[in-house]
N, C-alpha and C positions, 0 to 999 in steps of 0.2 A: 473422411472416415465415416460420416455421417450415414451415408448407402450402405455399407458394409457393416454398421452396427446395428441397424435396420432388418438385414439376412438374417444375420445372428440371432438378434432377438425374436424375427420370425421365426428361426428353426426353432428356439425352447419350446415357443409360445404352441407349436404344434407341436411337437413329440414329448409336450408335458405328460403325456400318460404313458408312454413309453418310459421316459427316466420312472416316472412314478412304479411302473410294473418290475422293472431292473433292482430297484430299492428295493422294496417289498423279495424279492427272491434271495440276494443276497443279505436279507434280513434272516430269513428263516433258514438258510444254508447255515448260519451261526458259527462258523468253522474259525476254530485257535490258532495261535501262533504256531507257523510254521507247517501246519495241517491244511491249508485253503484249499484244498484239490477243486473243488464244484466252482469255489469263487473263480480262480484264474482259469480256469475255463474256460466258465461264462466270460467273461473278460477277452478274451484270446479270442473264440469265437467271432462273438461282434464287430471286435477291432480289425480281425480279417474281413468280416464281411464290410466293412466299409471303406476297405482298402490300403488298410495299414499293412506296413509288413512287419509280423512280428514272431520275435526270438522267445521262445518258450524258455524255463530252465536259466534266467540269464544269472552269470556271474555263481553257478551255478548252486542255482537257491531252487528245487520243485516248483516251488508254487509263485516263483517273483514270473516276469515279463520284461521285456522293451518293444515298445511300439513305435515305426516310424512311417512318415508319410511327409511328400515332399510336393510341393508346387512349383519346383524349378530353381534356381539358386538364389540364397537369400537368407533372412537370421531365424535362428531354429530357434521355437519357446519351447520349454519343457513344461507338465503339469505330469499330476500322477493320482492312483488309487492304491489307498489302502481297505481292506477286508476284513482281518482277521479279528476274534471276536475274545469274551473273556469267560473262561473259566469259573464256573459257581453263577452265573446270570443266566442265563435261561428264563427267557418269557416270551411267550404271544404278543402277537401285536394285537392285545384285549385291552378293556378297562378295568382287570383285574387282575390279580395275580395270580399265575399258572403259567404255568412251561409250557414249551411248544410243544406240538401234537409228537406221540410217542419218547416225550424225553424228563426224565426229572431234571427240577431246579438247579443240579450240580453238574450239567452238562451246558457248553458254552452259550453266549448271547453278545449282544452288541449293545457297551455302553455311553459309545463316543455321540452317535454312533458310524462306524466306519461304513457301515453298509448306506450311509447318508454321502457321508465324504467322497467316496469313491463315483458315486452314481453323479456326485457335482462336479466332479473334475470330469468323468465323460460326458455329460450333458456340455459342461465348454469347450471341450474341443473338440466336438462334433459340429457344435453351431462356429466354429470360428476356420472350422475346415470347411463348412457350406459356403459360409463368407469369402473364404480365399478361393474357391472355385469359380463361386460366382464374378467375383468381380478382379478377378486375375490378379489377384495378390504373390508377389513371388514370397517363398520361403516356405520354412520346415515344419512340423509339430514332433514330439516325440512325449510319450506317455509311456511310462515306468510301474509297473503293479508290484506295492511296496509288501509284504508278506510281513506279519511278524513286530510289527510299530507298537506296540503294548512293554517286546521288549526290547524297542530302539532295535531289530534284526534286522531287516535289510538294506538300510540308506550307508551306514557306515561300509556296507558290505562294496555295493553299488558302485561306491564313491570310489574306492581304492582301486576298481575295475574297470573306470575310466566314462560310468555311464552317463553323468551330467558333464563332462567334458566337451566343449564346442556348442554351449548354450548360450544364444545371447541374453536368454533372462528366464527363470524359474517363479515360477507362480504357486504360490503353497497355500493352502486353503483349511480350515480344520471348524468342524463344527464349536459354537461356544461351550465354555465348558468352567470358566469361573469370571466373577467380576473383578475390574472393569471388560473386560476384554469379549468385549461383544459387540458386534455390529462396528466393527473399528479394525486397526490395523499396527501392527505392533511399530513401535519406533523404536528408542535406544534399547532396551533392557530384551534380550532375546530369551529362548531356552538355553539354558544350563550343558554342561556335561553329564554323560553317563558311563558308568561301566557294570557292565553285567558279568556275570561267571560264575559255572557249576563249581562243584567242590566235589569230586568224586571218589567217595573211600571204599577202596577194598581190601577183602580181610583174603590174603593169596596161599597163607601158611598157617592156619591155625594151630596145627601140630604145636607149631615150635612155642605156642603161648605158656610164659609162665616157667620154663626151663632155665634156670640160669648158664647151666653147664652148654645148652644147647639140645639135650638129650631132651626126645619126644617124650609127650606127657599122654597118658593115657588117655581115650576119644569115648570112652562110652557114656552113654546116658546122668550117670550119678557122679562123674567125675569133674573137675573142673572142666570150664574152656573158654576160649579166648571170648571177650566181648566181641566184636565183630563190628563191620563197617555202619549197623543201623546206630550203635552204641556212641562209635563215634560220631554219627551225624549229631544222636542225640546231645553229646560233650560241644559240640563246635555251635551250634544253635545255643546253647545256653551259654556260654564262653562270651559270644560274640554280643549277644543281648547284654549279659551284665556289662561290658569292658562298654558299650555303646559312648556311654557321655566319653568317654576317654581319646573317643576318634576323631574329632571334629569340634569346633568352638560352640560356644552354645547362641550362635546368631546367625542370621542369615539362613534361607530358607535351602536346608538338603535333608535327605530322607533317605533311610538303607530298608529295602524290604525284602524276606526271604520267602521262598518256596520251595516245599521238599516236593522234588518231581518224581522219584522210586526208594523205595527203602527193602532190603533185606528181600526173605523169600513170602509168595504172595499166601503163603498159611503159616500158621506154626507149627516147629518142630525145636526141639533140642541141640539147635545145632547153631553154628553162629552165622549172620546175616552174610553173605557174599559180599555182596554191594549197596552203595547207596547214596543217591543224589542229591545235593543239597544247593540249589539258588539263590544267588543271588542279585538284587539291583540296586546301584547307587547311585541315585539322581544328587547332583553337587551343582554346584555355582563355575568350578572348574575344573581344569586337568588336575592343578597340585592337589585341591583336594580328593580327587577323584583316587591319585597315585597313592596319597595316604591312608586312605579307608581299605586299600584294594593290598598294599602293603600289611596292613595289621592283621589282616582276614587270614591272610597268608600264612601267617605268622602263626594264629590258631586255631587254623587249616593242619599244620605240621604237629602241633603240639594235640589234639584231638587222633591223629591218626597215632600215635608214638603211644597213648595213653590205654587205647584200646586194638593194638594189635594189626594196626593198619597200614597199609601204605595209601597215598591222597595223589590225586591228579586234580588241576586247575585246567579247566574247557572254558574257550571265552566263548560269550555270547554278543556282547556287544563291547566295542569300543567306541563311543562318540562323544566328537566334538563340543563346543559351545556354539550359540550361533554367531553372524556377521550381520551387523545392521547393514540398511542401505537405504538411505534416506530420499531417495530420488525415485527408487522403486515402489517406497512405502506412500510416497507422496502421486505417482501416479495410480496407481491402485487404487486409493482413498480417493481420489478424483470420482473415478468411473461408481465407486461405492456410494457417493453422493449420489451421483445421478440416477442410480438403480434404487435407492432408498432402503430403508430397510425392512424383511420381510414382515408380513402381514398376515392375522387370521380371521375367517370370518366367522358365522354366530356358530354354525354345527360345528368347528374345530373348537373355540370356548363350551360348548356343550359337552362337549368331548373331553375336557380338560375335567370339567365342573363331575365328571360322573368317576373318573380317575380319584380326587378327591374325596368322593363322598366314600368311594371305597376303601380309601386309607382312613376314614374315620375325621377327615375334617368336612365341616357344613360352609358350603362355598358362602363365600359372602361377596361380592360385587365381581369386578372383572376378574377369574382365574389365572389369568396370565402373565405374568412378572414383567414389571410396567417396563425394562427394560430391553427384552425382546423386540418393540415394536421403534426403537428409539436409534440414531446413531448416536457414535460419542469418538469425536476428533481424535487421533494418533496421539497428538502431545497434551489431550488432557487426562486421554486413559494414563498413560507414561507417569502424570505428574500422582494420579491416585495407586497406581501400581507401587511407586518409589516410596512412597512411603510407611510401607511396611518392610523396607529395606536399607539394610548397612550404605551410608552413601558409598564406600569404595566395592559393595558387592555390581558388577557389572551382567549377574546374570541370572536369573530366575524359575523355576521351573521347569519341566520336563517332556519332548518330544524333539524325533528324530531328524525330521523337517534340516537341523540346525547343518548336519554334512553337507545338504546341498549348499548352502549359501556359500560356502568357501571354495565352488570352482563358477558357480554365475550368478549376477546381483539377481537377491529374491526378497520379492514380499512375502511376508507372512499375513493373511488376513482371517478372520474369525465372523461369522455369520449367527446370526441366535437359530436354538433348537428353541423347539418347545418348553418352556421350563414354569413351575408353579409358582403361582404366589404363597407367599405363606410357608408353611412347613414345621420340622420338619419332614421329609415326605421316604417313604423308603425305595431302597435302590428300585425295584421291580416298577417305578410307576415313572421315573425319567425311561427306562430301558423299553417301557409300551412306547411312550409316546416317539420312542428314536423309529418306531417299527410301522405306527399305524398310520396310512398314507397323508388324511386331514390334516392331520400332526406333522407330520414331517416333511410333505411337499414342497411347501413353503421356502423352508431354507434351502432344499435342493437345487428348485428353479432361480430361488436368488443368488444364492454362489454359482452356479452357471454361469448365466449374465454379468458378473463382475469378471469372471475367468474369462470368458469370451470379449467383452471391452478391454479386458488390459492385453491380451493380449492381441488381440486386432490393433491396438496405439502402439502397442511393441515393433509390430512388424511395418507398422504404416512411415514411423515418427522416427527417422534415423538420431533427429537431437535430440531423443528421450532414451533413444539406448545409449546413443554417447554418452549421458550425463551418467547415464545407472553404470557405465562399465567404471567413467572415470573417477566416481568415487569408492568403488570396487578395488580398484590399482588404489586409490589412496589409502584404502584403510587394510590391505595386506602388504602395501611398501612394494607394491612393483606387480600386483597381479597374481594368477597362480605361480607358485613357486619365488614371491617375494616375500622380504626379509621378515614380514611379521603375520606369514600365511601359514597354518597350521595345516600339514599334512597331513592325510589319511590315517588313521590310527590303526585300520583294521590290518594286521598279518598273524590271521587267522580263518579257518577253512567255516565256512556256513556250518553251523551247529543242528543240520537238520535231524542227527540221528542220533538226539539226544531223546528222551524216555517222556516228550511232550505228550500230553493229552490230547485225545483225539478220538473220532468216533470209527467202531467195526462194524461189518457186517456179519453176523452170525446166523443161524437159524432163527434165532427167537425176532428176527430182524436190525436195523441198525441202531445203535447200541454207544452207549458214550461209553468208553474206554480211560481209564489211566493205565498208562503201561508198568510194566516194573523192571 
């Protein structure tokens, strides 16, 4: 294997500027959930031109992708990019704080950041498709462009659709993003469940508001009328906040958070709001919980709409899974992650940190760089400092979408340090430069590369490395996919592209961030 990791790590080591310039673009494209037009693009582009064949539109999401490319018969690795950015961040890749050119700070940005993520799954399996050219490696790559991972969108989607189906192993990669879980690789304790879903009320009869007999009530100006669907969002948001403690025990780590994506009409007038959107996501530990919170929602979901006049529709946005360990996968990954070491910055990337600081107001004092970042830290001792902040019977933690794959092919989950400060604490605007400005963020890019491309160059090399990752795969679903204690797809439900997400127009005045209504 030793030639072919050699290729590999020649290609990074030369089209370091190239990932570098790819980063940097879909940095500043900044484009939201389910809006990635410019990202998958770019993405699709590329990937044809280096010979993939790929399915625009797949499973049919706008802006997802499947990409495949084959070297003759043999075991196919998946890896993938995610894009999509977050609404209310917005910033330059500066050392200060400011949006990017033509946009205010309430128009998207990248906090992960994904435009990092993405550029590190294609930087690996470019170098591990050079590898298997060069030195006639049989087997497959396939690269998936995940849309919409902010709100768990398109993996649960994907999955149901059959797209990680005939994977001999999944490689999942995700910039750091809380401690321990840095520079390491997850072991038992996976992400969580999720379930998302709009709460859509509208007001179809107002006429009839307020009539007991049924008889219409007069419509003009001074007279009564129905509250209307914004009325009820406002009832179902305050409803749902107080009843909170009543959803869920008060242990173990879950979280319900909402967003109103349209409300009512876009001025005022005298009249009652048509429609209006109301979001929501609930990151849990697992499905029962997940059933529970999504049940109660429900409940005064119907009871907000009855109060003001409404009739309510429930739109899913996500249904997912928890994840599946796989301890054989997680163990060869963290191999190759030893050997690549963990990323590194040198004095102009610490200058660069140290002037970030001074502009949030703190006076650098010795190394800027959170001594962590430069460090590994083994699978089961992250596991042992993870655990305990955790119920011993809770089995699952935290929140990303990653977790669908793992239930049709044994996948590691691995984490890579960003840039992150010493000190603090520091405001959002000054992690989301440093996710953008090249110094700053190279580093992990070329490093998650080289781990994606050793693991899976030993995937395809090392037939008793896949054996072992499939055969405890079949052990811990009871028989593989579709065994006894394998969780099927959740999603049956149609992509939520044409829901009232944020997104940018082009108008006269030029392009323009947008909320719809």
């Amino acid at each position: 294997m030793g030639s072919a990791v050699e290729t590999a790590e020649g290609w990074i080591a030369e089209h370091r500027g190239d990932l570098s310039k790819g980063c940097r673009e879909i940095f500043e494209f900044g484009e939201p959930a389910w809006r990635e037009y410019r990202s998958a693009e770019w993405y699709v582009a590329r990937l044809r031109a280096e010979g993939f064949s790929v399915e625009e539109g797949s499973a049919g999401m706008p802006t997802a992708f499947c990409a495949n490319w084959s070297n003759g018969a043999g075991p196919v690795i998946g890896m993938y990019a995610e894009y999509d950015a977050v609404p209310g961040n917005c910033q330059a890749a500066r050392v200060e704080e400011a949006p990017r050119e033509g946009l205010g700070f309430l128009a998207a940005g990248h906090t992960d950041p994904h435009s990092g993520l993405g550029m590190a799954g294609l930087g690996g399996l470019l170098a591990t498709k050079a590898a298997m050219e060069r030195h006639g490696i049989p087997g497959g790559l396939r690269f998936t462009g995940e849309p919409a991972e902010k709100v768990r969108g398109s993996k649960p989607i994907h999955a149901a659709a059959g797209y990680y189906d005939g994977l001999a192993a999944m490689l999942s990669f995700h910039p750091f993003y809380m401690l321990p879980l840095c520079n390491t690789v997850r072991w038992d304790t996976q992400c969580g469940a999720a379930y998302s879903m709009v709460y859509r009320f509208r007001c179809l009869r107002p006429e009839t508001w307020g009539a007991r007999d049924g008889t219409p009530i007069p419509q003009s100006h001074s007279d009564i009328r129905a509250p209307g669907a914004n009325d009820a969002l406002v009832t179902m948001y305050q409803m749902a906040r107080q009843q909170r403690e009543a959803m869920l025990p008060h242990r173990g780590g879950w979280s319900i958070s909402e967003a109103i994506l349209g409300a009512g009409q876009a001025t005022a007038d005298n009249l009652p709001a048509r429609q209006a959107d109301l979001q929501y996501m609930i990151r849990v530990a697992d499905l029962q919980m997940a059933e529970q919170v999504s049940g109660h929602l429900d409940r005064i979901a119907e009871a907000a709409a009855t109060l003001n006049g409404c009739e309510v529709e429930k739109i899913w946005v996500s249904k997912s899974r928890p994840g599946l360990t796989n301890h054989a996968m997680a163990t060869l990954v963290w191999n190759e992650m030893a050997q690549v070491g963990a990323p590194s910055w040198d004095a102009g990337a610490r200058e660069i940190l140290r002037e970030v600081q001074r502009n949030c107001g703190v006076t650098p004092e010795g190394d800027p760089l959170l001594e962590a970042c430069e460090q590994l830290i083994a699978p089961q001792e992250a596991e042992a400092i993870l655990r305990r902040a955790l119920p011993p019977e809770q089995m699952n933690s935290t929140s990303d979408d990653y977790t669908d794959m793992s239930w049709h092919a044994p996948l590691a989950r691995f984490y890579v340090a960003r840039p992150a400060l010493r000190g603090g604490p520091y405001p959002a605007w000054a992690m989301n430069a440093l996710g953008g400005i090249p110094e700053t963020i190279d580093p992990m890019v070329t490093t998650a590369a080289r781990i994606l491309a050793r693991s899976a160059l030993r995937l395809l090399q090392d037939a008793g490395a896949r054996a072992a990752a499939w055969a405890e795969f079949e052990a811990r679903t009871g028989g593989g996919v579709g065994g006894e204690r394998w969780i099927a797809p959740l999603c049956d439900y149609a992509p939520p592209v044409d829901l009232a997400w944020p997104e940018y127009v082009e108008t006269r005045r030029g392009r323009h961030w947008h909320l719809p209504g």
